[in-house]
C-alpha positions in Angstrom: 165.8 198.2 173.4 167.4 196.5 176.3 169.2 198.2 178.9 171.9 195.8 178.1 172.0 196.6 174.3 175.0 199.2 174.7 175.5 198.1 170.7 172.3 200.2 170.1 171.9 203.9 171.3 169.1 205.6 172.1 166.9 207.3 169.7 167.4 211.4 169.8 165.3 214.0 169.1 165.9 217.4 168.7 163.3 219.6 170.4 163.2 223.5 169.0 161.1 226.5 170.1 162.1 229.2 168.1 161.2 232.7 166.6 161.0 232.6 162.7 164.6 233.5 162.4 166.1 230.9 164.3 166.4 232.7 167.9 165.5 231.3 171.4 165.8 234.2 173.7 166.9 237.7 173.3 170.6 238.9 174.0 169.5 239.8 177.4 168.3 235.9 178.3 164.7 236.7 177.8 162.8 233.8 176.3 159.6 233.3 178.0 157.5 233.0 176.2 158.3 232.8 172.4 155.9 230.1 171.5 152.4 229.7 172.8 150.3 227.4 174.9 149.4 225.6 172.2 153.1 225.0 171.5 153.9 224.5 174.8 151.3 221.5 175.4 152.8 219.5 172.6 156.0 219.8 174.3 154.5 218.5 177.6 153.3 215.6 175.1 156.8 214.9 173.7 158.3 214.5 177.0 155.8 212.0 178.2 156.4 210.1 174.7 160.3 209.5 175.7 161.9 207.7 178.3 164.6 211.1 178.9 164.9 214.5 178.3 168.6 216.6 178.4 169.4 220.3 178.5 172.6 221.8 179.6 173.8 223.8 182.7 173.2 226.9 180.7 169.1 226.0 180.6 168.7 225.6 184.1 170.6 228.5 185.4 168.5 230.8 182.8 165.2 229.0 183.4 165.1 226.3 186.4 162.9 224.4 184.5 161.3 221.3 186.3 160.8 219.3 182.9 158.1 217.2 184.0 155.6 216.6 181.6 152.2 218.0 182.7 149.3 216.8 181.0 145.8 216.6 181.9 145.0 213.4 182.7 148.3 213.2 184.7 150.8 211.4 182.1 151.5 207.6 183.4 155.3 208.0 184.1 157.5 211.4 184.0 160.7 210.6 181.6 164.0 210.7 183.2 165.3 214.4 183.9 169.0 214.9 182.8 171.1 217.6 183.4 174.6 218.1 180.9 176.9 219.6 183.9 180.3 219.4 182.7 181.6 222.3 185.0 179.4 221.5 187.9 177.4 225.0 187.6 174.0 223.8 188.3 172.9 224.6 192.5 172.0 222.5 194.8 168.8 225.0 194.9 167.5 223.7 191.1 163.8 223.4 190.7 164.9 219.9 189.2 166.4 218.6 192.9 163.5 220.1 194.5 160.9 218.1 192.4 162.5 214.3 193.2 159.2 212.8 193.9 157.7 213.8 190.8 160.7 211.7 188.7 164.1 210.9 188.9 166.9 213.5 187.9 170.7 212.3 186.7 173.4 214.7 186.3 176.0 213.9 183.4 178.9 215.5 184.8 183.0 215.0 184.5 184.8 212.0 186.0 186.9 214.5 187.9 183.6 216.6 189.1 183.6 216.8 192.7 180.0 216.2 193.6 180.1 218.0 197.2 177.9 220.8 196.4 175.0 218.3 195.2 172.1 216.8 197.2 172.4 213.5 197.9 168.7 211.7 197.6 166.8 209.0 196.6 165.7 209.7 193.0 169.0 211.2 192.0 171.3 209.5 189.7 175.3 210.9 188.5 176.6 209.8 185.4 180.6 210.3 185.4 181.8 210.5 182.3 185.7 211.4 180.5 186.0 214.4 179.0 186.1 214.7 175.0 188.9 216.6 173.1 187.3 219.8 174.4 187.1 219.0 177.6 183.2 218.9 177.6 181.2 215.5 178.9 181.8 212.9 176.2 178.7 212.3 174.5 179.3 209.1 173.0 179.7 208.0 177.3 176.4 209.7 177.9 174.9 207.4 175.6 176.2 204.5 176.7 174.6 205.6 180.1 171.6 206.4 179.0 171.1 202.8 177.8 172.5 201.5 180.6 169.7 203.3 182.7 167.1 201.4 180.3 166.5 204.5 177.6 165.7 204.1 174.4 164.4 207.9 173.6 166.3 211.0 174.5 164.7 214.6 173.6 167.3 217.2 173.6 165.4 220.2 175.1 168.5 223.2 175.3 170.4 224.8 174.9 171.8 226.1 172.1 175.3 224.6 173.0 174.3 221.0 173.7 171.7 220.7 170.8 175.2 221.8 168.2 176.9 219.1 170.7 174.2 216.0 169.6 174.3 217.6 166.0 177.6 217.5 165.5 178.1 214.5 166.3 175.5 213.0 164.2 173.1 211.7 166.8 170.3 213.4 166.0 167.4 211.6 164.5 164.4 213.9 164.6 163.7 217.4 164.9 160.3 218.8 166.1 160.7 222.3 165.5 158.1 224.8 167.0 158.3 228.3 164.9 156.9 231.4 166.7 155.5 234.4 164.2 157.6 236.6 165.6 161.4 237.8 164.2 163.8 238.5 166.6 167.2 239.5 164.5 170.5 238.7 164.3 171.7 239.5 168.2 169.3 237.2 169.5 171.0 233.9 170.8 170.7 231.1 168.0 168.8 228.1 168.8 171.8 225.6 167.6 175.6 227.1 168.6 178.6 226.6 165.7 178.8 223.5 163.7 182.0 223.9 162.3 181.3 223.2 158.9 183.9 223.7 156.1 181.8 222.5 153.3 178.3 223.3 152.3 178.3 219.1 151.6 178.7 218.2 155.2 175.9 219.6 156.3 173.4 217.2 158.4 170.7 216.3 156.2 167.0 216.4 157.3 163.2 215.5 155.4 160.2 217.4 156.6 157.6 214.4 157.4 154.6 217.0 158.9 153.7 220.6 159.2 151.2 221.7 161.3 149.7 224.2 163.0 149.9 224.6 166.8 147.6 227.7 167.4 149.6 230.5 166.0 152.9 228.6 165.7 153.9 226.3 163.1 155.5 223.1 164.1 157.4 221.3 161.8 158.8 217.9 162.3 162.4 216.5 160.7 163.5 212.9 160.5 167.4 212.7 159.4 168.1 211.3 156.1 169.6 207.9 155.3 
């Protein structure tokens, strides 16, 4: 895909970590670590294997991940590092400003976002974007940036609110799906957020294509259907 194909989106995946019932992190927040290495390498893999990765504001203030893939040999390019900021929460203190020189970072935020409190620095891209009917960063605009800035494949990596964003609005294509052994019950926080559904009919669709086993995890992968 061309950067100038704005016709043709980008290609999203949905990544999950996950406890057997669903849950990425306790009520309290706590989520490190659900899955194991093993688990975690893939997921190192899948970022080098797409051109961007997204999580919401939510992710980084719980985690400050850097979301570089880190592989051994060193992966040939790190994928672009996107942060889903409608309310401008994220700090100028982020792990993902701080770590410029190991890939560019862009931050999706509103049109009307002052962007004052950010770092201003070579490496680091803002995407302004309108507002949907909720007031949240239009997605449909994100895409259109994402292509713009020459991606093709987008992993959705958290959290729970943005992956329920992409999925209800039908843009994603793949799940990989990393299950942990482990049960964490119903007050756990939910890997995707509300979907709205009225009818059993309009749920999205998915067809396992592989099922393997990534040490003691399981790790599924979902293509949507036709």
């Amino acid at each position: 895909m061309s950067a100038g194909a704005a016709s043709v989106r980008p290609t999203v995946t949905l990544k999950l970590a996950t406890s057997l019932d669903g849950r990425i992190a306790l009520a309290s927040g706590e989520s490190k670590w659900i899955t194991g290495e093993a688990a975690r390498a893939e997921v190192h893999r899948l970022r080098a294997n797409h051109d961007a990765v997204i999580v919401g504001s939510e992710t980084v203030l719980a985690d400050d991940p850097e979301l570089t893939a880190r592989l051994d040999p060193p992966a040939e390019r790190q994928p672009l590092r996107v942060i889903a900021d409608s309310r401008g929460r994220v700090p100028a203190t982020a792990k993902l400003f701080s770590t410029l020189e190991m890939g560019p970072v862009a931050v999706a935020t509103l049109e009307t976002q002052n962007l004052d409190h950010w770092p201003s620095a070579q490496g680091l891209q803002f995407w302004m974007l309108p507002a949907d009917d909720g007031g949240s960063i239009s997605l449909p605009e994100l895409m259109n940036s994402a292509t713009r800035a020459g991606v093709s494949s987008l992993m959705v990596e958290g959290g729970g609110q943005l992956a329920a964003a992409f999925m209800r609005a039908g843009l994603v294509d793949r799940i990989e799906w990393f299950r942990a052994p482990v049960v964490l019950g119903g007050d756990a926080r939910p890997c995707l957020g509300g979907l709205g559904l009225e009818k059993l009919a309009l749920a999205p669709a998915y067809t396992r294509t592989s099922v393997k086993e990534a040490g003691p995890d399981l790790w599924e992968s979902y293509e949507r259907k036709a």
